[in-house]
C-alpha positions in Angstrom: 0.0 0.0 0.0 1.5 2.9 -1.0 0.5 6.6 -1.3 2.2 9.4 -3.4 2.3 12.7 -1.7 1.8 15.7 -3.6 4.9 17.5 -5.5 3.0 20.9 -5.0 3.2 21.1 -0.9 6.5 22.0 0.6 7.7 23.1 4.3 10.7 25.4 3.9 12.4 27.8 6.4 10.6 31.2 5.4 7.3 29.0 5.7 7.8 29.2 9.8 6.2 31.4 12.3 8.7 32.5 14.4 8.4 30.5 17.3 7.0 26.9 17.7 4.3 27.8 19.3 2.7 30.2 16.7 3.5 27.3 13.9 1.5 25.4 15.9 -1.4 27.5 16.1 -1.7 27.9 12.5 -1.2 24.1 11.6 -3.4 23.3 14.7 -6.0 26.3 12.7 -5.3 24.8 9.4 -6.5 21.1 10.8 -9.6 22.4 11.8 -10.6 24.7 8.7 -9.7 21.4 7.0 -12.4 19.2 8.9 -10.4 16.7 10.5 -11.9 14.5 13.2 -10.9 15.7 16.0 -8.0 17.5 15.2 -6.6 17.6 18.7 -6.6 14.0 19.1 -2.8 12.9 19.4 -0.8 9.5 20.3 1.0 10.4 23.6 4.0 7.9 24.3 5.5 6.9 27.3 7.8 4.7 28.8 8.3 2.8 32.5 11.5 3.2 34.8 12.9 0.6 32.8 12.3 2.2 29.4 9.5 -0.2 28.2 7.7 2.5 25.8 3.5 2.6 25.6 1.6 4.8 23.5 -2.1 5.7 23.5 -4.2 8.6 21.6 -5.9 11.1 23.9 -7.5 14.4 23.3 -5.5 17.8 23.1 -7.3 20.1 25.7 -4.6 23.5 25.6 -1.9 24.7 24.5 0.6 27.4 25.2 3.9 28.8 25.3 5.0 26.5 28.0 3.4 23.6 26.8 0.7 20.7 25.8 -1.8 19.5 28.3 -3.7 16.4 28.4 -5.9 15.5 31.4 -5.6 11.3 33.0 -6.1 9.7 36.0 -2.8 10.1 37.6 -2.8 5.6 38.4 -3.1 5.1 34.8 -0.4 3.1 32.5 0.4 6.4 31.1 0.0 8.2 34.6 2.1 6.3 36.4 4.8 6.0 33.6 5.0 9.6 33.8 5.5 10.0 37.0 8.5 7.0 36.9 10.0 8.6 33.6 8.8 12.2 33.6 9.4 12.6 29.7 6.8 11.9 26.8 6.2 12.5 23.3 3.4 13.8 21.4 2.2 12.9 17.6 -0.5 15.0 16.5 -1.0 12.8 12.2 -2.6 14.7 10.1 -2.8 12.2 7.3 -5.4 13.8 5.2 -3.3 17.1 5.1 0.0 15.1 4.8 1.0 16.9 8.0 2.5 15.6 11.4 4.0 17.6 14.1 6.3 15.4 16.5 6.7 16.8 20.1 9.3 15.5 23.2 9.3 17.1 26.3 9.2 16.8 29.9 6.1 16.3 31.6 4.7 18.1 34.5 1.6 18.0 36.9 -0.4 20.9 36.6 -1.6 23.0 39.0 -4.4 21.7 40.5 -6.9 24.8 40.2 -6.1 24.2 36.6 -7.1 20.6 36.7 -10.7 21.5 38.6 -11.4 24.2 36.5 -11.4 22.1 33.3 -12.8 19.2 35.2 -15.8 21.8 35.8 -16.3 22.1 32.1 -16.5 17.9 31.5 -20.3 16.7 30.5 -21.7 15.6 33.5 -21.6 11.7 32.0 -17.3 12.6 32.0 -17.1 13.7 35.5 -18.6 10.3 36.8 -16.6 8.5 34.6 -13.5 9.6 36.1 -14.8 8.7 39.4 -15.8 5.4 37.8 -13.5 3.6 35.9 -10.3 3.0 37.8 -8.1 3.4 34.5 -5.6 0.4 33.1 -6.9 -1.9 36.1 -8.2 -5.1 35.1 -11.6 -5.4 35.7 -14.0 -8.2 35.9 -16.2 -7.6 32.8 -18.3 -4.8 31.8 -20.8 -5.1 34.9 -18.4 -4.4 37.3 -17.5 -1.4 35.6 -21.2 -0.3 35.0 -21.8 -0.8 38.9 -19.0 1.2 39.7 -20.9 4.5 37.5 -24.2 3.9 39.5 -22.3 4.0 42.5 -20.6 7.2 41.8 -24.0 8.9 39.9 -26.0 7.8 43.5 -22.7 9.3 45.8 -22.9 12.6 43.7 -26.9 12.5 43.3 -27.8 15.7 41.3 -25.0 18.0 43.0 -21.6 19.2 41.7 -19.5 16.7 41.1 -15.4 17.5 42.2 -11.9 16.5 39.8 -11.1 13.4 42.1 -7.9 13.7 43.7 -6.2 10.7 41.5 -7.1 12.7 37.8 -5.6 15.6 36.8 -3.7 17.2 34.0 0.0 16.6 32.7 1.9 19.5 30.8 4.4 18.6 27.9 7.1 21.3 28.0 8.4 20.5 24.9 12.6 20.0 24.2 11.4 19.7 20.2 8.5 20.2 18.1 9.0 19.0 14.3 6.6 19.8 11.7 6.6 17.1 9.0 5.0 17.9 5.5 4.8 15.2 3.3 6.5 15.8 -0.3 7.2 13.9 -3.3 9.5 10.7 -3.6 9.6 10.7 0.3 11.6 14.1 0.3 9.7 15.0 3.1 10.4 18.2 4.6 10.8 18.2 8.4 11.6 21.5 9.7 12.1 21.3 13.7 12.5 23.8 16.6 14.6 22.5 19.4 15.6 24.5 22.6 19.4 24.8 23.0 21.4 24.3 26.4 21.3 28.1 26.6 17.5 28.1 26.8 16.7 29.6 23.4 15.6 28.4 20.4 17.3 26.4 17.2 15.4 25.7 13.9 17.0 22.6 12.4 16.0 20.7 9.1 15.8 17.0 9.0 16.6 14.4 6.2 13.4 12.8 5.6 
């Protein structure tokens, strides 16, 4: 299965906003004028203590200067392999567009107003899930995990329903951010920004 990218789309050095974080807010614009299904959803990768690497796609829910954030439970796979091996890496693929952009960073908690004022915004069906479903355990069967949502929607009744103390959000403060653009005969151009020693900012192109 092979598919030809087009000879007409290019990436090249005067293309780029000049920082990564205002690339990414036009690509990340560009995605959604396009129509992509969820266009924030992205494969976050992991690894334990002992480097054994896990990936997963979850849903973008900010962005900013310093960083990506994702919300989890905090006892999840990807949870706990954070907190072993506090470094991920982010793949946001945009194959209709022939885009991806390729993050790696180190990954922080947030604070926790942060975390209960998103959790504050989750559909109401969200917020009990998170109270619910004890994340990457194994669980019985399907019951079990049904019971566990009646238990939680009877506990909260029709009142406000708090960010539980194991969830909360993770911040990827990113080292590198590559934008990929697909080209012709696999001449892809990947254009990356990655932070220096010194704190600032290099732009660096890549051999596809």
């Amino acid at each position: 299965m092979r598919n030809e990218y087009a000879a007409d789309r290019g990436l090249s050095e005067p293309d780029l906003a000049g920082d990564w974080h205002a690339q990414f807010a036009r690509w990340f614009t560009d995605a959604v004028a396009f129509g992509l299904p969820e266009p924030n959803a992205m494969v976050v990768g992991t690894a334990d203590a002992a480097g054994r690497p896990s990936g997963r796609t979850v849903l973008l829910k900010g962005y900013d200067p310093e960083g990506f954030v994702f919300f989890t439970n905090h006892a999840s796979r990807k949870g706990t392999e954070a907190a072993a091996n506090p470094y991920a890496s982010l793949v946001f693929p945009w194959f209709p567009m022939q885009r991806q952009v390729v993050v790696a960073g180190a990954v922080r908690d947030v604070p926790r107003a942060e975390t209960e004022a998103y959790f504050a915004t989750r559909p109401r069906a969200s917020q009990l899930g998170a109270w619910a479903s004890p994340q990457s355990q194994v669980i019985p069967d399907r019951a079990a995990l049904e019971a566990r949502y009646r238990e939680a929607a009877q506990r909260f009744g029709d009142g406000p329903i708090p960010a539980p103390p194991h969830w909360g959000g993770l911040r990827v403060r990113p080292d590198s951010v590559e934008f990929w653009q697909g080209h012709a005969g696999r001449l892809h151009d990947r254009l990356r920004f990655r932070r220096t020693d010194a704190g600032d900012w290099t732009v660096e192109r890549l051999a596809p």
